[in-house]
C-alpha positions in Angstrom: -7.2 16.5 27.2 -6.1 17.6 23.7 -6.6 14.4 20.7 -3.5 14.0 19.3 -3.7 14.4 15.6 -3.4 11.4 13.1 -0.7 11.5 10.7 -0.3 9.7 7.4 0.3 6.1 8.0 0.8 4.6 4.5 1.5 6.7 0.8 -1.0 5.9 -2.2 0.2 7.0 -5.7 -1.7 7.7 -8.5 -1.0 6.6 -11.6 -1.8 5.8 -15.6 -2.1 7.8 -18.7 -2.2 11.2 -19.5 -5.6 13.0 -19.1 -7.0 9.9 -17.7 -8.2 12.2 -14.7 -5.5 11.4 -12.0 -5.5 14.7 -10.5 -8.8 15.2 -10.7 -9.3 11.5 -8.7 -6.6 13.5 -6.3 -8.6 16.3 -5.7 -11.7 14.5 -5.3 -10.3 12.6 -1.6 -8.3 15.6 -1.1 -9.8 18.6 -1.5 -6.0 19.9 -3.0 -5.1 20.3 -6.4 -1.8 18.9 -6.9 -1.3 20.8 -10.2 0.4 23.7 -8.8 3.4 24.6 -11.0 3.2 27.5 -13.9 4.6 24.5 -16.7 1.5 22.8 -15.5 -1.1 24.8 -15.3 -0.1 26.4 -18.8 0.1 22.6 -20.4 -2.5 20.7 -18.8 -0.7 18.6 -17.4 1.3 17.1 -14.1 5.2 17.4 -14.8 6.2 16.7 -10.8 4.9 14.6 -8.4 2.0 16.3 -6.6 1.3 15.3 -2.9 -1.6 15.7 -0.9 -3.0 14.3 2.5 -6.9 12.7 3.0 -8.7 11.7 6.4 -10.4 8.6 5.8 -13.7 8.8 8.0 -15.9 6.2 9.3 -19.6 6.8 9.7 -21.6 5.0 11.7 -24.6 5.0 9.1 -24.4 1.2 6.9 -24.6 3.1 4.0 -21.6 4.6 3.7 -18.7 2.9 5.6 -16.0 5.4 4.6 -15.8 8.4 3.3 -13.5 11.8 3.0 -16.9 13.8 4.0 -16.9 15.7 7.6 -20.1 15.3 7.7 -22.2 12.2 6.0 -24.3 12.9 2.4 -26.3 9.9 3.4 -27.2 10.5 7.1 -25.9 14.6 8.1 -23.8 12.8 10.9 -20.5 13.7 11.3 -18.4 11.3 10.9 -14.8 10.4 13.2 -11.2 10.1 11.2 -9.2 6.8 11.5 -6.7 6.7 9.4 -4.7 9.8 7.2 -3.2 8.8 3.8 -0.9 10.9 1.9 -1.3 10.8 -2.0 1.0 10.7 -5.1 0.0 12.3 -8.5 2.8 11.1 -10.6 2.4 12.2 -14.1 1.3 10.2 -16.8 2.4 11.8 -19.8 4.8 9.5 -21.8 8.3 12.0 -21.5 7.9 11.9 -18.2 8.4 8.3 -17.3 11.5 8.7 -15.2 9.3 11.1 -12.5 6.6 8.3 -12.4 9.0 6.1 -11.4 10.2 7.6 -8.9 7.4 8.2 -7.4 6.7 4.5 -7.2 9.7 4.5 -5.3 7.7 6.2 -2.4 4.7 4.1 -2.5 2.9 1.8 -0.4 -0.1 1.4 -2.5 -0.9 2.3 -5.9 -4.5 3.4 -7.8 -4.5 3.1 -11.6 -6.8 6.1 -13.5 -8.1 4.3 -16.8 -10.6 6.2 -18.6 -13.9 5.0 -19.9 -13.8 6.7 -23.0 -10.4 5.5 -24.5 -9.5 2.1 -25.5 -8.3 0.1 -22.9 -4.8 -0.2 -22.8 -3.4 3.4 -23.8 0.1 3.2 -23.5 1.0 4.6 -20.0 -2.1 2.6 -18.9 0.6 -0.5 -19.8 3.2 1.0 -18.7 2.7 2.7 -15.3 1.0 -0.9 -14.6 3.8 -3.2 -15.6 6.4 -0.5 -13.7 3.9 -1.2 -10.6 4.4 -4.6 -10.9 8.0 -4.2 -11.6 8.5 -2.2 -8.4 7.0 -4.5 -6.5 3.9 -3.2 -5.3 1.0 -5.4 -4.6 -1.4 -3.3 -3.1 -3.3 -1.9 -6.6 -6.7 -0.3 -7.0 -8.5 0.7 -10.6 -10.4 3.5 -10.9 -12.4 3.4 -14.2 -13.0 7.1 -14.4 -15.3 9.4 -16.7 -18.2 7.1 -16.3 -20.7 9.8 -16.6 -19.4 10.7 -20.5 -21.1 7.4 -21.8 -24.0 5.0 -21.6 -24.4 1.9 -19.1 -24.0 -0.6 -21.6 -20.3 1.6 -23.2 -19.1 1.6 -19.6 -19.9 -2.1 -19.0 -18.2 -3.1 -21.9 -15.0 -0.6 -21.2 -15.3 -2.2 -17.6 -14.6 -5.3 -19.2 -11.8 -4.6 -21.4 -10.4 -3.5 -18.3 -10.4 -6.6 -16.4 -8.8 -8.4 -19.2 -6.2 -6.1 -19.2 -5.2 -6.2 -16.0 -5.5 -10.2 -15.0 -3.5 -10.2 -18.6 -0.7 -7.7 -17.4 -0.5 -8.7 -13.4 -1.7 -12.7 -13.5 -4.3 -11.7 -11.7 -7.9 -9.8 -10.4 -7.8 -6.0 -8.9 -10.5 -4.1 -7.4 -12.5 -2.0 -10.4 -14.1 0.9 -9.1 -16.3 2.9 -11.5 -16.3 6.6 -10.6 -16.9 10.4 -12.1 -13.9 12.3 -10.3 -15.2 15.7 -12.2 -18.7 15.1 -10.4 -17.3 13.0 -7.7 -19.8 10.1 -8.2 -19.2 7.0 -6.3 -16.1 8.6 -4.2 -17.0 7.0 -1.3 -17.1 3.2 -3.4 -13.3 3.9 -3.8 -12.4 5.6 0.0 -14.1 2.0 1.4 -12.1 0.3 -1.0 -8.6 2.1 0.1 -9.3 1.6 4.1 -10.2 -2.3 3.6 -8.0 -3.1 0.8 -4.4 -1.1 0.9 -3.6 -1.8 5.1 -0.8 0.1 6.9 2.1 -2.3 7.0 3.6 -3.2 10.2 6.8 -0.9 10.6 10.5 -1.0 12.3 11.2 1.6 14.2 14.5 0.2 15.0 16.2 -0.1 11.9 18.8 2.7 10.6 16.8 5.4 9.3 16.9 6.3 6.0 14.8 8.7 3.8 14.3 8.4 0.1 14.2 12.4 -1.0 11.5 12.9 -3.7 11.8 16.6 -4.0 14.0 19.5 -2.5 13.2 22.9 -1.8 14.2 26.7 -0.5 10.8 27.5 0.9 12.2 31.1 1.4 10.6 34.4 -0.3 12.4 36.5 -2.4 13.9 39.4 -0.4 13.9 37.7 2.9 16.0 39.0 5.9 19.3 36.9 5.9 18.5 36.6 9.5 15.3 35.5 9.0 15.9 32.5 5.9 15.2 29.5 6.8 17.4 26.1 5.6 16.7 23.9 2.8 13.8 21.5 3.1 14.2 17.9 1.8 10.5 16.5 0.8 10.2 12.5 0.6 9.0 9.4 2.2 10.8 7.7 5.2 11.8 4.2 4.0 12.7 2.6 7.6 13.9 3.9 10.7 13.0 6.7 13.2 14.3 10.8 11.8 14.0 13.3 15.4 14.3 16.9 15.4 18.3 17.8 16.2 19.8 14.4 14.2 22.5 15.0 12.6 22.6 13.1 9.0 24.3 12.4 6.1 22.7 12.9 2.7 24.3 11.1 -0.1 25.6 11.0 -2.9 24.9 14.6 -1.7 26.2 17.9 -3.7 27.6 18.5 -7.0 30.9 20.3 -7.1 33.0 21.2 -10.1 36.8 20.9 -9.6 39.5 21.2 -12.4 37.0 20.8 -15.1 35.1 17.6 -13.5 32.1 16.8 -11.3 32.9 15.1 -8.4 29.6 14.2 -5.4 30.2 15.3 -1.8 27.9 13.3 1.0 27.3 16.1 3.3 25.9 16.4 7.1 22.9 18.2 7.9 21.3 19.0 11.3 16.9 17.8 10.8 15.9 21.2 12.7 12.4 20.9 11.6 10.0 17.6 10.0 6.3 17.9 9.1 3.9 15.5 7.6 0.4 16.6 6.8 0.1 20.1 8.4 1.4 19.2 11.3 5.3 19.8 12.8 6.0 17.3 14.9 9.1 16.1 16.9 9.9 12.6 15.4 9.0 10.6 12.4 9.1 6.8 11.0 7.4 5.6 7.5 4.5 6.0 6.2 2.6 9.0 4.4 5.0 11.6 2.7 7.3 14.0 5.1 9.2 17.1 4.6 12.7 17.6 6.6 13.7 21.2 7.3 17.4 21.1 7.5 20.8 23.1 8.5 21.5 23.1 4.5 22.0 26.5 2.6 18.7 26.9 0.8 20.6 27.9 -1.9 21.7 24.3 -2.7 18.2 22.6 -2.0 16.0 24.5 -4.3 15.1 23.3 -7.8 14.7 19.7 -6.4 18.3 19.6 -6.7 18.9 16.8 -4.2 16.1 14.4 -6.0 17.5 10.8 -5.7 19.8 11.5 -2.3 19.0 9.1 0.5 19.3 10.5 4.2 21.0 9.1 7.3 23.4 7.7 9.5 26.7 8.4 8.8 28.3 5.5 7.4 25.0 3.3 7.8 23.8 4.6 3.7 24.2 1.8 1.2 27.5 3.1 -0.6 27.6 5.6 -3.1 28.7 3.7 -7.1 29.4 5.4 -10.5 29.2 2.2 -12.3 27.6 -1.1 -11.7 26.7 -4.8 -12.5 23.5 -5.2 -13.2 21.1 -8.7 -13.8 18.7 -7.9 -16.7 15.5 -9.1 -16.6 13.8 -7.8 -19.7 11.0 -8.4 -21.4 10.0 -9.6 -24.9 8.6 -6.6 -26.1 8.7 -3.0 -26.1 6.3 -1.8 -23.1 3.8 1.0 -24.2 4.7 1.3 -27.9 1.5 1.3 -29.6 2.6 -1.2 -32.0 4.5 -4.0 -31.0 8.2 -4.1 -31.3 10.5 -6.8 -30.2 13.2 -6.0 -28.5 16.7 -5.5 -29.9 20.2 -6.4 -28.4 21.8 -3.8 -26.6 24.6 -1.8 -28.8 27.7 -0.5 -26.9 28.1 3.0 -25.2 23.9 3.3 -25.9 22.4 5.4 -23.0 19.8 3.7 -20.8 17.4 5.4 -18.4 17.7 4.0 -15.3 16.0 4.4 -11.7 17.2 3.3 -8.5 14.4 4.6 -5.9 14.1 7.9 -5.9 16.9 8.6 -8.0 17.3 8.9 -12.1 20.4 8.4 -14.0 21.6 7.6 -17.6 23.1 4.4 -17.7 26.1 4.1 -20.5 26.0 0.5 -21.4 29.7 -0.9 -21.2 29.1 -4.7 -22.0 25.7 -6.7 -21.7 24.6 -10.5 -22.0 23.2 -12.3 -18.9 25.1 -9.6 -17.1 25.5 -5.8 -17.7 28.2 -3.3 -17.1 26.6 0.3 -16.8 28.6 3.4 -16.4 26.7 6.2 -14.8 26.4 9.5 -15.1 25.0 10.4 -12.0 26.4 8.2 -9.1 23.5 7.3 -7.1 22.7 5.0 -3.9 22.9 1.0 -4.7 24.2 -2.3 -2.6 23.9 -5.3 -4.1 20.5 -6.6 -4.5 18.8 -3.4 -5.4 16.3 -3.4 -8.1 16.6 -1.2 -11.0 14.2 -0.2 -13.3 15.5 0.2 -17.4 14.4 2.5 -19.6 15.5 2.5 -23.5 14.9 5.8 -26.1 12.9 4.0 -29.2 11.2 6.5 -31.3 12.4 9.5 -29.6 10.7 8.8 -26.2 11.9 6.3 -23.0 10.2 2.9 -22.7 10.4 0.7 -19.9 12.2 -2.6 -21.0 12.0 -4.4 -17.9 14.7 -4.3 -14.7 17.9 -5.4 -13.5 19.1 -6.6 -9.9 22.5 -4.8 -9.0 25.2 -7.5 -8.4 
């Protein structure tokens, strides 16, 4: 009898400021550098989210409950998978805000990368924490990183400063795990930590399906037979619901077209001819871990993660498609990862706003504000009342996060 193979149950992101060591932490459980784009590699740094899949492994030695080793350091046993997690490098440097946060989007569970040999907090540190708690998601793990690049009593008092930081910015304690992800010291601290602390959360397979698409592609190779291309793939995380090979589904607010000197958005149907998570293709999918959908779709119209921010499925069963909204502000005093502190000014008419609604990233053209807002968007995206939306304001020639609003 053949074991069926585990697939990713639950999504873990990794976040916090730039060359805090997130994709290094990544590769560490992973084995996969996530840093795989030319941009990147030539800067240093992530610039779109980076996925990758880890086995969490029980051993039966009691020194090491978990690790992502096949076979024990401790006791040379080899040890038996229970659970796969897929993982999230969202980027940390401070343009890039809008991609971190919509990779939050897709998470069930979140690890913070602070470094033990910078002040604690560096601005993204603040701010990928507060958009975690903005968002929603409880599930959080620190990883105090670099711990090899100073002495015990530096890293105890770093350590500290950390665990201010945190009860400060979240009202409460998080897991701190000290680690070197360069020499990957104390890995197996922080693989315990995930499999007792971030759970798989219980799932309904019966509710409409719908998948939040983080990143499009055409998978095809230049000079490919045109009998032999295969259709767009949509990459993502399913938020609810069941997705089977030979659906057909609608993916909104879908493509851009340009008619008479305007852009107007099409929702279009797709046949799901294909879904994989981890490595393996399989014939039906709900949430948990991230997924990719081959599709019907030209791959001419998926690739350059042009359908970022699209939800997928049932026809008429999306949440409607709007091009200007209501929102409830929430914001906050203060200017959230300025490095010095700025209070917050009113909002002036027709100023753009960054906004993101799951997945999705639009510019927000403020119409009125007060205790409610009028925003004029242009990019129409997915939103029924009730949905949260995170705000994003240009001070000093970069986006901060200001706080959120609830769409009304």
């Amino acid at each position: 009898m053949v074991k069926k193979e585990l697939l990713p149950e639950i999504t873990i992101g990794l976040t916090g400021h730039v060359d805090h060591g997130k994709t290094t932490i990544t590769h560490a459980l992973t084995g996969k550098w996530t840093m795989i784009h030319s941009e990147e590699l030539k800067r240093g740094i992530t610039i779109k989210l980076g996925y990758a899949d880890a086995s969490i492994r029980k051993c039966k030695c009691k020194d090491i409950p978990y690790t992502v080793d096949e076979i024990c350091p401790k006791c040379s046993a080899k040890s038996e998978v229970v659970r796969k997690i897929s993982f999230v490098d969202a980027p940390g440097h401070e343009t890039l805000m809008a991609v971190m946060l919509s990779g939050a989007a897709i998470m069930d569970g979140a690890i913070l990368v602070i470094s033990a040999t910078e002040e604690v907090p560096q601005p993204q540190t603040l701010e990928h924490l507060t958009a975690l708690k903005i968002l929603g998601i409880e599930n959080i793990i620190v990883v105090q990183n670099k711990v090899d690049l100073l002495t015990k009593e530096k890293a105890k008092e770093n350590y500290l400063q950390i665990k201010n930081f945190v009860k400060e910015t979240l009202g409460r304690d998080v897991p701190i795990i000290p680690v070197s992800g360069q020499k990957k010291v104390n890995i197996d601290a922080l693989v315990t930590a995930i499999q007792e602390l971030i759970p798989t959360p219980e799932r309904d397979l019966k509710k409409d399906p719908i998948f939040m698409v983080a990143r499009s592609f055409d998978v095809n190779r230049p000079g490919t037979d045109i009998d032999k291309l295969t259709g767009g793939v949509l990459g993502g995380a399913v938020a609810q619901g069941l997705f089977k090979i030979g659906q057909e589904m609608q993916i909104k607010p879908g493509l851009k077209l340009e008619k008479k000197g305007s852009v107007v958005w099409k929702p279009i149907i797709a046949k799901i001819t294909g879904i994989f998570s981890g490595n393996a293709s399989i014939k039906e999918k709900g949430p948990g871990g991230s997924v990719a959908l081959a599709t019907s779709l030209d791959p001419a119209i998926t690739k350059s993660d042009s359908f970022v921010g699209s939800l997928v499925g049932i026809e008429d069963h999306l949440p409607r498609v709007v091009e200007e909204f209501d929102l409830e502000p929430h914001l906050f005093e203060y200017v959230v990862g300025a490095k010095e502190k700025l209070k917050l000014s009113p909002f002036k008419q027709y100023e753009p706003l960054m906004l993101n609604v799951g997945t999705a990233t639009t510019v927000g053209i403020v119409q009125s504000s007060g205790k409610k807002m009028r925003l004029k968007l242009r990019r129409p995206v997915c939103a029924d009342k009730g949905t949260k939306v995170a705000i994003a304001r240009q001070i000093q020639n970069r986006w901060h996060l200001i706080g959120y609003g609830v769409v009304l």
